[in-house]
C-alpha positions in Angstrom: 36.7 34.6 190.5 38.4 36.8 193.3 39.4 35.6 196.1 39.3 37.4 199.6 42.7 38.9 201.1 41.6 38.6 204.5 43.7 36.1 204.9 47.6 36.5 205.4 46.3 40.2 205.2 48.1 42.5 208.0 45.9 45.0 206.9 46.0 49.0 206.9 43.8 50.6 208.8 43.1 54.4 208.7 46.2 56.6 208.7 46.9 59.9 210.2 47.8 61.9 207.2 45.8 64.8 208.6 47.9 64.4 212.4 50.3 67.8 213.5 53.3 66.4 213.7 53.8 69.0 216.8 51.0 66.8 218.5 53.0 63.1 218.7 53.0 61.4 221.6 55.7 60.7 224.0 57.6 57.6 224.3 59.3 54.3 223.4 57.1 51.9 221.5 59.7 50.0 219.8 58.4 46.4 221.9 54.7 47.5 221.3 54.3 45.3 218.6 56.1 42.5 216.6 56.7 44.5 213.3 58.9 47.1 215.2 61.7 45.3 217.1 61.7 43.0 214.1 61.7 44.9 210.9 64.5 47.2 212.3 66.7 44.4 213.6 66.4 42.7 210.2 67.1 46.0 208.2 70.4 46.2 210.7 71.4 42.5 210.1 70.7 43.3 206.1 72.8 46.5 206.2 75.7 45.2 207.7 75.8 41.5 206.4 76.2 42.2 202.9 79.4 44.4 203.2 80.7 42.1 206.1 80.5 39.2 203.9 82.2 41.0 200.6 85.3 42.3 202.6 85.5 38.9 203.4 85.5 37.7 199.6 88.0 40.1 198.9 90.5 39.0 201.3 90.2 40.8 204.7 88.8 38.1 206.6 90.4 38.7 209.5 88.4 42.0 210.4 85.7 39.6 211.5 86.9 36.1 211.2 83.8 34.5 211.8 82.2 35.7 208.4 82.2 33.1 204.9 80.2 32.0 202.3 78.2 30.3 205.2 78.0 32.7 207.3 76.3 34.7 204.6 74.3 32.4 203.1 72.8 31.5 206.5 72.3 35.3 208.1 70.1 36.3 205.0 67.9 33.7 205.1 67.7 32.7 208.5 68.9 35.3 210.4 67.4 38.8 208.3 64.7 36.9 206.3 63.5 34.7 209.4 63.1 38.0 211.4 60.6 39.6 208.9 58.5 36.5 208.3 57.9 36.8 211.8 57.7 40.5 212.4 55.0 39.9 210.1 53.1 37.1 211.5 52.8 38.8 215.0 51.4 41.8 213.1 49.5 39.5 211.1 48.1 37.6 213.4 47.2 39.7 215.9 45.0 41.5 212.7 43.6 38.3 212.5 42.3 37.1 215.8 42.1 40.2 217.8 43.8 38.6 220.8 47.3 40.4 221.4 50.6 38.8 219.7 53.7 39.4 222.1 54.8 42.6 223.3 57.0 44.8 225.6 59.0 42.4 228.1 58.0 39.2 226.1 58.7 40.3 222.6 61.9 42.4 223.6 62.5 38.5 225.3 62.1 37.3 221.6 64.8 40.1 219.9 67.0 39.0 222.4 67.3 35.3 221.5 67.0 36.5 218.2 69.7 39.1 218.5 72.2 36.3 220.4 71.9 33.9 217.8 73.5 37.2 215.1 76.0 37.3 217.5 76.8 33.5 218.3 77.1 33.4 214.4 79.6 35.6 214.0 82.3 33.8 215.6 81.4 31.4 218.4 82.0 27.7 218.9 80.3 26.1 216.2 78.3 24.1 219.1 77.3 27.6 221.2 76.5 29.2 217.8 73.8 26.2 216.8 72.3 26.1 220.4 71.8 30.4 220.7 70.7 30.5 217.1 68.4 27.4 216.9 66.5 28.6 219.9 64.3 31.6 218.3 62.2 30.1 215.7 61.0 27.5 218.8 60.6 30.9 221.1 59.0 32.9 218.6 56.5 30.4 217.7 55.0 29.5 220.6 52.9 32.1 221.3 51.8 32.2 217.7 50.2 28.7 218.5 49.0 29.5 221.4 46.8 32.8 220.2 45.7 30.7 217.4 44.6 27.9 219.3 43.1 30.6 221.7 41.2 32.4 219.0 39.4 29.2 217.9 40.5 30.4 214.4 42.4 27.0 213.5 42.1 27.6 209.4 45.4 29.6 210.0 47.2 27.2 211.5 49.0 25.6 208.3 50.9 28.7 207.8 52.5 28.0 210.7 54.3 24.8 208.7 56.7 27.0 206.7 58.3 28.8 210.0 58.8 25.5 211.2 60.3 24.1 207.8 62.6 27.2 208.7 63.7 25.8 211.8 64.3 22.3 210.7 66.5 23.7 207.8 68.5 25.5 210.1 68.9 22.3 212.4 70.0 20.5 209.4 72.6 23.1 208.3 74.1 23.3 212.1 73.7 19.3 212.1 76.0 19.5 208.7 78.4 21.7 209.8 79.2 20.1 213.3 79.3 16.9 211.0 76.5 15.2 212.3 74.6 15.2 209.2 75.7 14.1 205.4 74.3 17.0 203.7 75.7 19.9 202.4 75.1 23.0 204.6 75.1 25.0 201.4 72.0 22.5 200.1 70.4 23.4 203.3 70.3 27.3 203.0 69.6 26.9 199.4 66.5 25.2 200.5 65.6 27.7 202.8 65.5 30.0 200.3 62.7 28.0 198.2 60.7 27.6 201.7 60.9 31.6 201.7 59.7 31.1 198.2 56.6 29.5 199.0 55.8 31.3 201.8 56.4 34.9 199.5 54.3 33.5 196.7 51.1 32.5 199.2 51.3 35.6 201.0 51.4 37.7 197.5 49.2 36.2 196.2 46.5 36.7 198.7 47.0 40.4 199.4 48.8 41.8 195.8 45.6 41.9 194.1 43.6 43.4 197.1 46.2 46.3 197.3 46.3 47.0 193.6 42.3 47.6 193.6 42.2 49.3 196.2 45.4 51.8 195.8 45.2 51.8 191.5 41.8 52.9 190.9 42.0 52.1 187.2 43.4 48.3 188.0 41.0 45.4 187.8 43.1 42.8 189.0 42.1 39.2 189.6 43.0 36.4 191.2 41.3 32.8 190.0 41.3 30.1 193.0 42.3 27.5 190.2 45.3 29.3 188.8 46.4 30.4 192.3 46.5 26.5 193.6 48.2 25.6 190.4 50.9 28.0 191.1 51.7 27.1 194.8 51.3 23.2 194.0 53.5 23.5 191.5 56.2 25.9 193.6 55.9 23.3 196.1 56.1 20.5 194.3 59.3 22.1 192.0 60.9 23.5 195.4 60.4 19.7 197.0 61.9 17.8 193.6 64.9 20.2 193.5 65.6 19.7 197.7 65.1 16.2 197.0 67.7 16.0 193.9 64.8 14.0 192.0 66.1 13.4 188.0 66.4 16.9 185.6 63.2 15.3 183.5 61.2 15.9 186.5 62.7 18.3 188.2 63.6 21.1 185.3 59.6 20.8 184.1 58.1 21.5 187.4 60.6 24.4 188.0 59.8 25.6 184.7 56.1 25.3 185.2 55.9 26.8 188.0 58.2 30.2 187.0 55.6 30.4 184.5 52.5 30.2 186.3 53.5 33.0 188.6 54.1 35.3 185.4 50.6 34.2 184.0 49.1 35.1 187.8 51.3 38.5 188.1 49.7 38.6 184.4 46.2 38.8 185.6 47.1 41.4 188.8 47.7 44.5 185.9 51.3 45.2 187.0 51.3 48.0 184.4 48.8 49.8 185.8 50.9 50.0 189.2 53.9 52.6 187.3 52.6 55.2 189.6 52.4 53.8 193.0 55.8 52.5 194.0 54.0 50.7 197.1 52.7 48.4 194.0 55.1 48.4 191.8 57.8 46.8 193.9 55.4 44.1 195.0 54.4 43.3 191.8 58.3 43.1 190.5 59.2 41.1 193.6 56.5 38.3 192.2 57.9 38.2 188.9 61.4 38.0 190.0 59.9 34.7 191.5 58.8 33.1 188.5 61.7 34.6 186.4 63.8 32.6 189.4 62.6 29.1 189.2 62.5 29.2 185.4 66.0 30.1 186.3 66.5 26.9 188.4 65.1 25.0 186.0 67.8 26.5 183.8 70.2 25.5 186.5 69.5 22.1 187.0 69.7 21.6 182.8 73.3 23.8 183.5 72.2 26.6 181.4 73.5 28.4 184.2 74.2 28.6 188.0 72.4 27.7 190.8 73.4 30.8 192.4 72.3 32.6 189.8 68.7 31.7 190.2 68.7 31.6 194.0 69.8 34.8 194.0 67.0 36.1 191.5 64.7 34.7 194.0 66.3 35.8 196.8 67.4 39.3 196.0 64.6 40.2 193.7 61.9 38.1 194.6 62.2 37.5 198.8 64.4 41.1 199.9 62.2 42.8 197.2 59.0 41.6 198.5 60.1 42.2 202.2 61.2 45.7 202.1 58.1 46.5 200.2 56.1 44.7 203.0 58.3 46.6 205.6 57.8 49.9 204.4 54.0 49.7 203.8 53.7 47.8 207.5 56.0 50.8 208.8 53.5 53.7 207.3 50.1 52.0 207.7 50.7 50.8 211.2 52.6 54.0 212.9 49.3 55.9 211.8 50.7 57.5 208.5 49.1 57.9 205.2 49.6 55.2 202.8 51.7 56.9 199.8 55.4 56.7 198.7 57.8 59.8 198.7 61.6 60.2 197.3 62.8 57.8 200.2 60.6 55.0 200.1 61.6 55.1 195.5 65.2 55.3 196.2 64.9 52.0 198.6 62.8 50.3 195.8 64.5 51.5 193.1 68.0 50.8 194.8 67.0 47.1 195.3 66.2 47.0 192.1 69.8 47.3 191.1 70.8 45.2 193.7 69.1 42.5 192.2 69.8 43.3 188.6 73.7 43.3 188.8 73.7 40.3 191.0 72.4 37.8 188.5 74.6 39.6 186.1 77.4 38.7 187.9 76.7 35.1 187.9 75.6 35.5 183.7 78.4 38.2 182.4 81.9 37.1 181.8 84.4 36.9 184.6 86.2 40.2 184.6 82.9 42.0 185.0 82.2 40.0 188.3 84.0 41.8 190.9 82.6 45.1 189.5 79.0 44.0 189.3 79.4 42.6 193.1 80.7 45.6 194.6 77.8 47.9 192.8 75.5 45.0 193.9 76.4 45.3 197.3 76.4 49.1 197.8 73.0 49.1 196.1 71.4 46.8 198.2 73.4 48.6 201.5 71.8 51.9 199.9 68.7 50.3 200.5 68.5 49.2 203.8 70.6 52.2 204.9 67.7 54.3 203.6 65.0 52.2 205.1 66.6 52.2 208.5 67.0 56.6 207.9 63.5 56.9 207.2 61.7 54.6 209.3 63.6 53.8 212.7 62.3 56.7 214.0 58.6 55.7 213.0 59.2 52.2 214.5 60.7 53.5 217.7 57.7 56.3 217.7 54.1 55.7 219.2 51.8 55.7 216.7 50.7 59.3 215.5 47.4 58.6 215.5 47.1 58.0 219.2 46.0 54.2 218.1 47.7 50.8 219.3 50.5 49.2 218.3 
């Protein structure tokens, strides 16, 4: 049985491949719609948080003194991560209910608070820094609610429960830190990243098989109901036990369970009929890096091996996989541009790739290949962003070329 991808779907509607490029209009349309502001800030926060935080691991903390483990941990996932899910929702959403998502003042409004939380982080009172940063997902919400609500389309409105699991793990890392909670702020971010988890493997699995068939002619993927409420039950239920600290004979089974439910749904999508369309194939690998990372955690939790070793398979190959693939279709289909990959777009996927790759093996191989294997980590996942910001800042600062909205 197939299921539809209308929902979560941001959709890609007709591109201007045939457009002269002498003929673009004039014009800023960065705040014309959630995706742009959003995207690019992320990308910015990505580019620059990864070497921040390793010259900081190597011992030159004091060219920005604000920046630890902490800091690093949290500006991923809920300062770069946070910003995509909902650069996507407002594009998402919008696709959804045909009633306008915010723009121009408001949603410049939004990167703002957004934007002054990055900064707060960096090096304000630990106080300042929790009030600026805990203020966006609450801003950035709102509206969200309220177009739903206005749309009478209220089937939706569950998704709106993982950004708000964001916010609450973000209130309880601040609470830790200022020592208002017993809770290790570390814990917190870590479950972040399973939130991040769920949300990824929902939203893949509802539009991954409708872009394979439509972009892979020869695919047949399919997506069964059953299998696909298996899987996010089980991710749920797994992601809850480990948050929750339940005992390793509950929790390793349901990790392991539901790593390998994913692979048996990526299974059924064809991934190896995607070689030739990197727009596919990176989706496709982000969702098995997902499953390869809880079976990982259940591999932690049985200390097989780290827990940072499968948070970062699920974070760096499964969650900044997924999103820059995500970003860069969003960034062609909705600036009006055909819907194909060139040398660019493989070097970003490709370059995440190895990102991801040498930074579980420097968790796995012994300890004089570690500092190596970060380094190349790190300029390999710089090299993506880098690339991504190269390529598409100007199409996300650009009106669409196709004269159409948004």
């Amino acid at each position: 049985m197939k299921t539809s991808s209308s929902f979560l779907s941001i959709g890609e509607p007709p591109s201007g491949g045939g457009t002269n490029q002498l003929l673009l209009p004039r014009g800023f349309a960065l705040f014309r719609l959630g995706f742009r502001p959003l995207y690019l800030g992320a990308a910015i926060v990505a580019l620059l948080g990864v070497p921040l935080w390793l010259n900081s691991f190597f011992g030159h903390a004091d060219v920005a003194p604000g920046v630890n483990v902490l800091w690093h941990m949290h500006e991923m996932v809920l300062g770069f991560a946070t910003a995509v899910v909902f650069g996507f929702l407002y594009t998402a959403v919008k696709n959804w209910t045909g009633l306008p998502t915010p723009r121009n003042m408001q949603l410049a409004a939004i990167v703002a608070t957004w934007l002054a939380g990055r900064l707060a982080m960096l090096g304000a009172p630990a106080l300042t820094a929790a009030c600026l940063d805990l203020l966006f997902i609450p801003i950035a919400i709102s509206p969200l609610l309220g177009v739903m609500l206005r749309s009478g389309k209220r089937s939706n409105l569950p998704l709106l429960v993982l950004p708000a699991l964001l916010f609450c793990v973000n209130l309880c890392f601040h609470a830790s830190v200022l020592g208002w909670l017993a809770v290790s702020p570390i814990t917190a971010i870590e479950s972040g990243i399973l939130v991040l988890a769920i949300l990824s493997t929902v939203m893949a699995g509802r539009v991954v098989p409708g872009f394979t068939r439509n972009m892979a002619p020869a695919s047949v993927p399919q997506s069964f109901e059953w299998l696909n409420r298996i899987g996010i039950a089980l991710i749920i239920a797994s992601s809850l036990a480990w948050a929750l600290s339940t005992p390793v004979s509950l929790t390793a089974p349901l990790a392991t369970g539901a790593g390998l439910i994913q692979l048996s749904r990526l299974a059924y999508w064809q991934p190896e009929k995607t070689v030739r369309y990197p727009l596919l194939w990176i989706l496709h690998l982000a969702f098995g890096w997902i499953g390869l990372g809880y079976i990982l955690l259940a591999l932690s939790v049985w200390g097989v091996c780290s827990t940072s070793t499968a948070m970062h398979a699920i974070a760096v190959g499964g969650m900044s996989s997924l999103i820059l693939g995500m970003m860069t279709r969003t960034s062609i289909g909705h600036t009006g541009r055909p819907m194909r990959a060139e040398h660019n777009e493989r070097l970003i996927f490709l370059s995440i790739q190895g990102a991801a790759v040498t930074r579980v093996l420097a968790n796995i191989l012994p300890f004089e290949a570690r500092v190596p294997l970060l380094i190349v980590a790190g300029c390999l996942w710089s090299l993506a962003f880098l690339v991504f910001i190269v390529r598409f800042a100007p199409f996300l600062c650009q009106p669409r070329i196709d004269h159409r909205e948004g």
